[in-house]
C-alpha positions in Angstrom: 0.0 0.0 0.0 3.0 2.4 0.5 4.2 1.7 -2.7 1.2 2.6 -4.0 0.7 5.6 -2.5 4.0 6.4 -3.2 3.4 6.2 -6.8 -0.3 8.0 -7.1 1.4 11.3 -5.3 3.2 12.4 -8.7 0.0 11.7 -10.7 -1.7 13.5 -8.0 0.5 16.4 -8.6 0.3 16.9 -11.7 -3.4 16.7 -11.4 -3.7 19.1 -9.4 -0.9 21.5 -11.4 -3.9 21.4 -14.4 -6.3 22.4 -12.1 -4.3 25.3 -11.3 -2.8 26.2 -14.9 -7.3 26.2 -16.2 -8.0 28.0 -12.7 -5.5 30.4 -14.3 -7.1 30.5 -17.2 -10.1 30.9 -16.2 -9.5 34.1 -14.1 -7.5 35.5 -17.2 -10.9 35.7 -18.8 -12.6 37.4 -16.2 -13.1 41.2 -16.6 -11.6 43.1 -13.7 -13.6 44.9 -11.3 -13.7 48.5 -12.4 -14.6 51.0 -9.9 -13.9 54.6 -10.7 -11.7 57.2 -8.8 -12.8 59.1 -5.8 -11.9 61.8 -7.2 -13.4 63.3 -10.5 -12.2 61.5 -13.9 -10.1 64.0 -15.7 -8.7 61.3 -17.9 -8.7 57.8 -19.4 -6.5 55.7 -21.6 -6.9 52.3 -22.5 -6.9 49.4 -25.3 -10.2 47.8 -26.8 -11.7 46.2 -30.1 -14.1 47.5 -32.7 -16.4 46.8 -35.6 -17.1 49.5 -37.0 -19.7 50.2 -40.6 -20.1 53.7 -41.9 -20.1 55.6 -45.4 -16.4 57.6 -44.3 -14.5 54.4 -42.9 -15.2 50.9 -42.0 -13.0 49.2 -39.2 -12.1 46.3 -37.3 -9.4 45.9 -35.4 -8.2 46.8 -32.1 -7.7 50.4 -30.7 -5.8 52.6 -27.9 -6.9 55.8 -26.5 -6.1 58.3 -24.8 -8.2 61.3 -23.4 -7.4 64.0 -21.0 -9.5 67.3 -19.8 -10.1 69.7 -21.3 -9.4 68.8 -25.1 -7.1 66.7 -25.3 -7.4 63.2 -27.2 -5.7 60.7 -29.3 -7.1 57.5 -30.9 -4.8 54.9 -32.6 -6.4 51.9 -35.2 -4.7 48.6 -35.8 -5.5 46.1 -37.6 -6.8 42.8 -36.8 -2.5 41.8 -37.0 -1.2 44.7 -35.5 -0.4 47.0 -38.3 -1.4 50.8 -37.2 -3.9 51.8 -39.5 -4.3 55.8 -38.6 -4.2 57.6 -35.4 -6.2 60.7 -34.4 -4.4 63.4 -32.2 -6.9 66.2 -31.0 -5.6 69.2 -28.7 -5.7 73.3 -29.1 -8.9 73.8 -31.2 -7.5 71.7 -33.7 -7.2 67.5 -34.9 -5.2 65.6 -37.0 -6.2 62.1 -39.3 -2.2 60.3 -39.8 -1.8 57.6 -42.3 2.0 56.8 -40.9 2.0 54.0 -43.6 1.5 57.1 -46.2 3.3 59.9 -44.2 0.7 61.9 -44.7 -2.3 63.5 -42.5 -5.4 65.8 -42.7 -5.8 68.6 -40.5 -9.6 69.8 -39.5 -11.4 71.4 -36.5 -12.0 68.6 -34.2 -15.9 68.6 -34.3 -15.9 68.3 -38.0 -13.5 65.2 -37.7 -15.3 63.7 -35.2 -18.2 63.7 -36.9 -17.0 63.2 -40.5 -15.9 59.6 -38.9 -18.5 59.0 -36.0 -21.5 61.6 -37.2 -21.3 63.1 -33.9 -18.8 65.4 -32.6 -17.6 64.1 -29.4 -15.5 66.3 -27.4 -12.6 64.5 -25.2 -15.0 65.6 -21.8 -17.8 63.7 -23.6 -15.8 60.4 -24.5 -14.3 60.3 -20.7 -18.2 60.6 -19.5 -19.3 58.0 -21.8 -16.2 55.4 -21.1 -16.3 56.8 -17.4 -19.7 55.8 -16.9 -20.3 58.7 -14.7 -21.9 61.7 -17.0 -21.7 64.0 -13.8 -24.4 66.7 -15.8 -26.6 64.1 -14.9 -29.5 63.3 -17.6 -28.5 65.4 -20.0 -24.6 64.4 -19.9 -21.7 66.7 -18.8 -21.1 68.4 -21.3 -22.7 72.6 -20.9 -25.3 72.7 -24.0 -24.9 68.9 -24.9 -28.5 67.9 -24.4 -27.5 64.0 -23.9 -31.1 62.1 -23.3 -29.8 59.9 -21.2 -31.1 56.5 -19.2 -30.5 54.8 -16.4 -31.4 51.3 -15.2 -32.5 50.1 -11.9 -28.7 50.1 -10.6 -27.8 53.6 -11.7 -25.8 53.0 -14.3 -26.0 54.7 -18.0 -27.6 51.9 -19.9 -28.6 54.7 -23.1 -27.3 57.7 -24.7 -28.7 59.9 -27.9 -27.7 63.1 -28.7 -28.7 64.7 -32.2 -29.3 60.9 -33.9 -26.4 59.2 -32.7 -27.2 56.6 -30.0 -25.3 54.4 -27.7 -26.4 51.1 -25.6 -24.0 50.0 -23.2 -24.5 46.2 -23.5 -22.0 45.0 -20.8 -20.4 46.3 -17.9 -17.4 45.7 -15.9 -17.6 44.1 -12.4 -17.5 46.9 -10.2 -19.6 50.6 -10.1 -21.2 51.1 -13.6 -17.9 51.2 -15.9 -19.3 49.9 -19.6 -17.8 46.9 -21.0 -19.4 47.0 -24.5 -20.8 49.9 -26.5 -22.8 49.5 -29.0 -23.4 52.9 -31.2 -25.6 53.9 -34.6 -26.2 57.0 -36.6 -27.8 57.6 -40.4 -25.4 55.2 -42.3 -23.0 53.8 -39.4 -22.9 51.7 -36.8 -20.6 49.6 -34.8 -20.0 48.7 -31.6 -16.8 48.8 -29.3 -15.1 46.5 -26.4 -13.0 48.2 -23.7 -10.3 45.6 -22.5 -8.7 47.7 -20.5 -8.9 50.9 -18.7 -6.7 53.5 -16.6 -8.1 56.4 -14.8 -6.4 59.8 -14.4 -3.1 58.3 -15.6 0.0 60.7 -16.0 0.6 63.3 -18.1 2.5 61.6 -21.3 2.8 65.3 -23.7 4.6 63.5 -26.1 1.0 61.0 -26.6 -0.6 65.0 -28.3 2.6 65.9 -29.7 2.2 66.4 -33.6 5.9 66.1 -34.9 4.4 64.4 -38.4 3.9 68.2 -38.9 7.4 68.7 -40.6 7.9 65.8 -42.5 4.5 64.1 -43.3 2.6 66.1 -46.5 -0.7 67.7 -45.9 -3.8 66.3 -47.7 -7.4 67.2 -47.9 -9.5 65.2 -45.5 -11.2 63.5 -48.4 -8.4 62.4 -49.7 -7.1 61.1 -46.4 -10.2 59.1 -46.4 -10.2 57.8 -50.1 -6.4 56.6 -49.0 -7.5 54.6 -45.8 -10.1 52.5 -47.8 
């Protein structure tokens, strides 16, 4: 019996070393609990995936941002294999679309950019409310003039968003205090919908994240021809 006993302990082990390795794996798939900052959200930055449909650009691929109060933004596209696609940097009353791949950009006002590409021009304080969760205006959003109809469920939480025809569901939420998980969006002739896999709040100051040094060497095209180049 000792022998045998002997002999079970290292199938035993390694049983049990599986059990840990899919317990592993398992947590790994879990969404971490989200729970925002005591103190107000003055920025965000994270990484996500989207599918997006719409008459100026169709995407999907995965996505880093980066947004900071008061007007400060920047949005990079990858594809599905890593390749950057375009970025978006936003800062100083102005907004830039970069191809790198075609050193070359498009410079526009940043609500006509935003809504050339999401028929809506949402300012950085209005993306930070939305991936915030927290739309501290309360129903009609944070934003001074922005007139957000907004809804709430039984928890609180910002389930529903329209503002001038564009609409957003928050479909999924993180673990934790009403941070959404999955957006889903639509306006006349786009929609999409978006999946945060990760989120910072309020983390430092990186100015080199706005900086715009494609300026001096990239050549300056029309936004319609930026947008006839990313196709």
């Amino acid at each position: 019996m000792k022998t045998h006993k002997t002999s079970a302990l290292p199938r035993l082990r390694r049983a049990a070393a599986v059990l840990v390795a899919l317990g592993m794996m398992s947590c790994a798939k879990r969404a971490p609990v989200l729970v925002p900052p005591a103190a107000a959200i003055e920025a965000v930055a994270g990484f996500g995936s989207a599918s997006v449909e719409g008459e100026e650009m169709a995407l999907k691929g995965k996505f880093a941002f980066n947004f900071r109060l008061p007007d400060l933004g920047r949005i990079e596209a990858f594809e599905p294999f890593g390749r950057m696609i375009y970025y978006i940097v936003i800062g100083g009353g102005h907004a830039y679309l970069v191809l790198p791949s075609k050193k070359s950009y498009a410079e526009e006002l940043p609500e006509t950019l935003m809504s050339r590409l999401l028929g809506l021009s949402l300012s950085p304080e209005e993306v930070i409310d939305l991936v915030g969760g927290q739309w501290p205006g309360g129903e009609t959003g944070g934003v001074p003039g922005g007139a957000w109809a907004l809804e709430r469920d039984g928890l609180g939480r910002v389930v529903h968003g329209e503002k001038s025809g564009f609409r957003f569901e928050a479909e999924e939420f993180f673990p934790g205090d009403g941070i959404p998980r999955v957006v889903g969006f639509s306006r006349t002739g786009a929609s999409g919908r978006v999946k945060i896999l990760s989120l910072v709040f309020n983390p430092p100051l990186r100015p080199e994240a706005f900086g715009t040094p494609f300026l001096g060497s990239f050549s300056r095209k029309s936004l319609e021809e930026i947008l006839e180049m990313a196709r």
